[in-house]
N, C-alpha and C positions, 0 to 999 in steps of 0.2 A: 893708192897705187893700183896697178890693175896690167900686170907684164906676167902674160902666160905664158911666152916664149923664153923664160928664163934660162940661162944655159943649163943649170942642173937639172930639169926635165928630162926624164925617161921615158920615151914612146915606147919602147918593146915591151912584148909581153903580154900579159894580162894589167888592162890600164883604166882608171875612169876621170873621166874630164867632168867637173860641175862647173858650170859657165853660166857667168848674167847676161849675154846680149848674142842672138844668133849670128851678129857679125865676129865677134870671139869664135864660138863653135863654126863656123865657116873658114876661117884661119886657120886653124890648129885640126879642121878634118881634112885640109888641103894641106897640111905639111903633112898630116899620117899619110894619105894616100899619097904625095907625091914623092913619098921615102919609097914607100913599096913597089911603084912603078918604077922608078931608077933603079933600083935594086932587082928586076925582073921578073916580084913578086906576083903571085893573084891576090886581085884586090876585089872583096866581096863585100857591096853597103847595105843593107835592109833598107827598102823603101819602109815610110810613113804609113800608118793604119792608114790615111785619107788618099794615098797613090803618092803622095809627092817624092819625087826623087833629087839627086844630089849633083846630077853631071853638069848642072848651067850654074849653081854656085859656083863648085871647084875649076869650070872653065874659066870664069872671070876671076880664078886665080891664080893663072896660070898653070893649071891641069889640062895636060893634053885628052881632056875625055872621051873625045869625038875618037880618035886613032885607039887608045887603048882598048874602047867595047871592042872597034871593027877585028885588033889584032888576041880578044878574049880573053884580055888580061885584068878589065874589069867588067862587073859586071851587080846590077841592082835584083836582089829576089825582094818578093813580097815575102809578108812573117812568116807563111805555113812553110815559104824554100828555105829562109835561113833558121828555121827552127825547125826541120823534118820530126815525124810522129819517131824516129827510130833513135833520133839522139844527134848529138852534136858531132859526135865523132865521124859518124856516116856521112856530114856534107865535110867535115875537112878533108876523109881520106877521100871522096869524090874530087875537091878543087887541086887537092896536092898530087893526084894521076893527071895531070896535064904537065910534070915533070920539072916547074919552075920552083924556082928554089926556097920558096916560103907561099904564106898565106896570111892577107892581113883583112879581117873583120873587122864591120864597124856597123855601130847601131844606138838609136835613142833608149835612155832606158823609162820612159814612158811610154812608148808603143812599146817595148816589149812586158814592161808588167801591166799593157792593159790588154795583149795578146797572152800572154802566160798564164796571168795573176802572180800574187807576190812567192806563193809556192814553189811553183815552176819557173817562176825568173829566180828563183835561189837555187834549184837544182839545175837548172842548165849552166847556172856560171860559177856554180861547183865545178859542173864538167871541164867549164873553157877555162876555169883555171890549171885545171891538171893537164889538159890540152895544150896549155901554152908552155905546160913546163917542160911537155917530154917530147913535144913535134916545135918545127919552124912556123909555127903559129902566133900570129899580134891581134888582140883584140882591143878595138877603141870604144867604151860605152858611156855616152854622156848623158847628162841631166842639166838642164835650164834650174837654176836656184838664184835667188838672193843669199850670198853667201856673209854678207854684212853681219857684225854682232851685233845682236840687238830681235835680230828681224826674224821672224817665225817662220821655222823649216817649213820646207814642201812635203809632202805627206811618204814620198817614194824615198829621199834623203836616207833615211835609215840602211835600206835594203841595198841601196850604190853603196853606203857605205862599208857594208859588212862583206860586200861581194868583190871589194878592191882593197886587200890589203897591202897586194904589192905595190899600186901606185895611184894615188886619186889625186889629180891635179886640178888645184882652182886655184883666184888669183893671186898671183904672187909664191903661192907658197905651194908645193908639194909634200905630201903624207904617205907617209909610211911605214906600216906595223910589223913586229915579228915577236919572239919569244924575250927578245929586249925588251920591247918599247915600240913609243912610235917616235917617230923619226921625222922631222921637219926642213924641209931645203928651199931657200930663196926666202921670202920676208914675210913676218907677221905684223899686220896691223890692225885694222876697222875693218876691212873691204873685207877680209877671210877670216878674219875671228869668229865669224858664226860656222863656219865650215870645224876651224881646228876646235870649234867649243863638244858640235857634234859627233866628232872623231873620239873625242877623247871622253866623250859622256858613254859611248857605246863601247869604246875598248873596258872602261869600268865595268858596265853590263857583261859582258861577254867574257872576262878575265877567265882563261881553263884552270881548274883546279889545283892542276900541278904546278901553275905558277910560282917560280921561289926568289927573291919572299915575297908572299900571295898580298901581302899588304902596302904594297909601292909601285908605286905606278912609274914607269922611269921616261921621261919625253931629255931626248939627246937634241942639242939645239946647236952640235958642233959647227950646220953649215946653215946656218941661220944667219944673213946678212946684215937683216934689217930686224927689231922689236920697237913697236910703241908703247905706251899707255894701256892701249888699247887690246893690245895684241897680250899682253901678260895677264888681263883682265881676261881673257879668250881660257887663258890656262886654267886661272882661278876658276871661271863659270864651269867650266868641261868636268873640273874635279872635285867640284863642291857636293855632289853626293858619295862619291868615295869618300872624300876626306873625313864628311859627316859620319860614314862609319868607323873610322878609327883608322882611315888608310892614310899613308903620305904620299904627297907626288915628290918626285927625283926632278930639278932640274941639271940635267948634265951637258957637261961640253959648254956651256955659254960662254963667251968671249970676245972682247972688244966693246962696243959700244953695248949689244944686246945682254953682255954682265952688268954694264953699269947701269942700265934703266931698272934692272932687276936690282941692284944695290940699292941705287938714288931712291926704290920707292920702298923700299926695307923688305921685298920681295924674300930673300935668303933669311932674315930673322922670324919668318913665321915658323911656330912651333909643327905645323903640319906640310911645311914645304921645306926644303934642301934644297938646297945650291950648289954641286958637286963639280 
């Protein structure tokens, strides 16, 4: 399966899109910008290290591109405009003195960590995330992956993922971490199991201290539509070095059909997983 546009999808915010095919990433950067334009937002895309820009895609998507530059509602910078020496803050409060009522960002995130390095693309989206929490600001940052289980991460995967907790969409499924858990909405199979394997391998990694209790890892699957084979096997791969330490994963919320694949394959009867 492979449905990005899943209703439960969150564009606001601070967001990151991993997508297998630039006709995907061309869709779903032509609904972000065409929210923001209806909405009377400024809409700011980072050209491409190589020049390439975005307005002839999103026109054949129906994005009015042409009318919006002329009326400076959008507009493309090269990396050194969307990433000024002074901080991120300095180009939002520059786009948001034009008086419209939001500001929505959008960029790859391999020109930016090969404009940044991985250093500086982790402290600028430190920034844009506290940015988004406290101005009318949307940031979209996407990455090209084979997100399939199985198939060996892209080298930048990690860094997207650390840098979107509040929402990293690929297909099928949307991810989401906080001081719970992470959080899964729309379907787990084959196509994203290597996504949810990598989520859930680096929230292990990264667990803070004060986590209680520091030894369970909890994934809520309340708005989990769809689970395969495939997709439960996504959980197991992600948690198999916690678990090796003596940690348990929480499966919580599961119901309906995605209980019973968890049942059918004795998923609830391992001694290092729960079923809650």
């Amino acid at each position: 399966m492979n449905d990005l546009g899943h209703a439960g999808q969150d564009w606001e915010g601070h967001v990151g899109l991993v997508y297998c095919s630039p006709a995907v990433r061309d869709e779903r950067l032509a609904e972000f910008v065409g929210t923001g334009l209806q909405r009377g937002e400024q809409v700011v895309l980072m050209a491409d290290a190589d020049g390439r820009t975005w307005e002839a895609s999103l026109a054949l998507r129906g994005v009015d591109t042409g009318g919006a530059a002329r009326e400076g509602s959008l507009a493309t910078l090269d990396p050194p405009g969307f990433y000024p020496a002074q901080g991120q803050a300095a180009l939002v409060d520059r786009m948001l003195e034009s008086g419209r009522p939001g500001l929505r960002l959008a960029a790859h995130a391999e020109a930016a960590l090969g404009y940044l390095g991985e250093a500086g693309y982790r402290r600028v989206e430190r920034e844009m995330e506290h940015l988004c929490a406290t101005r009318p600001v949307a940031l979209l940052c996407q990455l090209q992956a084979d997100t399939a289980l199985g198939q060996e991460p892209v080298p930048f995967l990690p860094a997207v993922i650390d840098a979107h907790r509040h929402a990293l969409h690929g297909p099928c499924v949307t991810i989401t971490r906080d001081s719970g858990g992470v959080h899964l909405t729309g379907e787990l199979d084959l196509d994203c199991g290597g996504l949810v394997e990598g989520v859930l391998r680096r929230a292990g990694q990264n667990r803070p201290e004060d986590d209680v209790p520091a030894h369970v890892v909890v994934v809520d699957l309340s708005e989990l539509d769809f689970m395969d084979v495939a997709g439960f096997r996504a959980l197991l791969r992600g948690t198999e070095q916690w678990r090796g330490r003596g940690g348990t994963l929480v499966l919580a919320g599961a119901d309906g059909m995605v209980r019973r694949v968890i049942e059918i394959i004795g998923g609830g009867s391992r001694g290092d997983v729960v079923l809650r």
